[in-house]
C-alpha angles and dihedrals in degrees: 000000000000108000105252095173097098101045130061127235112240121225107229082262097054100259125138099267113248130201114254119217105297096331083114094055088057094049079059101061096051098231087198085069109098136175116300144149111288103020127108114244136201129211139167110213149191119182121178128169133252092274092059093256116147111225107160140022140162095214119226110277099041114074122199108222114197130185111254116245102005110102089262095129126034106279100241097057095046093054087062096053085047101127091000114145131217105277090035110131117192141175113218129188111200125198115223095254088061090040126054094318133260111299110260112220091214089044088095113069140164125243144177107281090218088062089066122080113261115276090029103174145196105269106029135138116221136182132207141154124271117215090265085063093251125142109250125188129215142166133222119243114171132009126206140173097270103006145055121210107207126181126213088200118101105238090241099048114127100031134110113247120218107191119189106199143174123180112234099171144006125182141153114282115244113235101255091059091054097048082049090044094217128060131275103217140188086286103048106058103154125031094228117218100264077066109045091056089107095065096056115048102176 
């Protein structure tokens, strides 16, 4: 970068060149920055289903903010931001294999009740460890006396995804977020140590 704090920027008429409104904020932000691999992106969302059911939003004035490139979003969903700049709004219609996947009829199974966590509850999302050592989610569907009915499926798989998006912010990710592979946002300031368990294996 050439050092531009000692110079002043001149105006076309030779004035000394002076801020207008926000547009500063904006030069900040680097709006030729887009979407890549590796940079931290900002959308606000609405996604609602083919029926016309809402069934997820950021709000306005909460951005969700996903790591580029690192299968922090559906697929489907971050091809098309792919290149995409701050101030970009898009529709995308996302298929089920680039959603949240077909629904898998074996995917719901029973279980012992006792082999579940106390309180377990309708609704749920749970995670636990395959025998490859992977992180699986389920949800519960359905909670008995003796028995617990989860399902592998997302709740969502199978349906078509309509996003409304529009892109608020892109910048370069820091280290620690791509050793960690997904952001670590406003709400998130320390790792605690349930999280960290990953960096000291003893």
């Amino acid at each position: 970068m050439r050092d531009l704090a000692g110079g002043q920027f001149q105006g076309s008429d030779g004035k000394p060149w002076q801020a207008v409104g926000d547009l500063i904020v904006g030069r900040m932000a680097n709006p030729a920055l887009t979407a890549q691999t590796d940079r931290v992106v900002s959308i606000l969302y609405v996604l609602t289903l083919s029926d016309g059911r809402q069934v997820d939003s950021s709000g306005v004035d909460d951005p969700l903010e996903y790591l580029h490139g690192h299968d922090n979003i559906v697929p489907g969903l971050e091809r098309k931001l792919e290149g995409r700049a701050v101030g970009d709004k898009l529709k995308v219609t996302v298929a089920p294999v680039d959603g949240y996947g077909d629904v898998e009829p074996d995917g719901v199974q029973t279980m012992p009740k006792d082999a579940f966590p106390p309180g377990v509850e309708v609704g749920m999302q749970l995670a636990m460890e395959d025998d490859e050592g992977d992180t699986v989610s389920l949800w519960v569907k359905e909670v008995t006396k003796d028995n617990v009915v989860i399902d592998f499926n997302h709740p969502l798989a199978g349906q078509t995804l309509h996003f409304d998006v529009e892109v608020v912010g892109v910048r370069e990710a820091s280290p620690e977020e791509l050793e960690h592979g997904h952001v670590h946002g406003a709400h998130d300031h320390h790792h605690d140590d349930s999280e960290d368990d990953h960096h000291h294996h003893h």
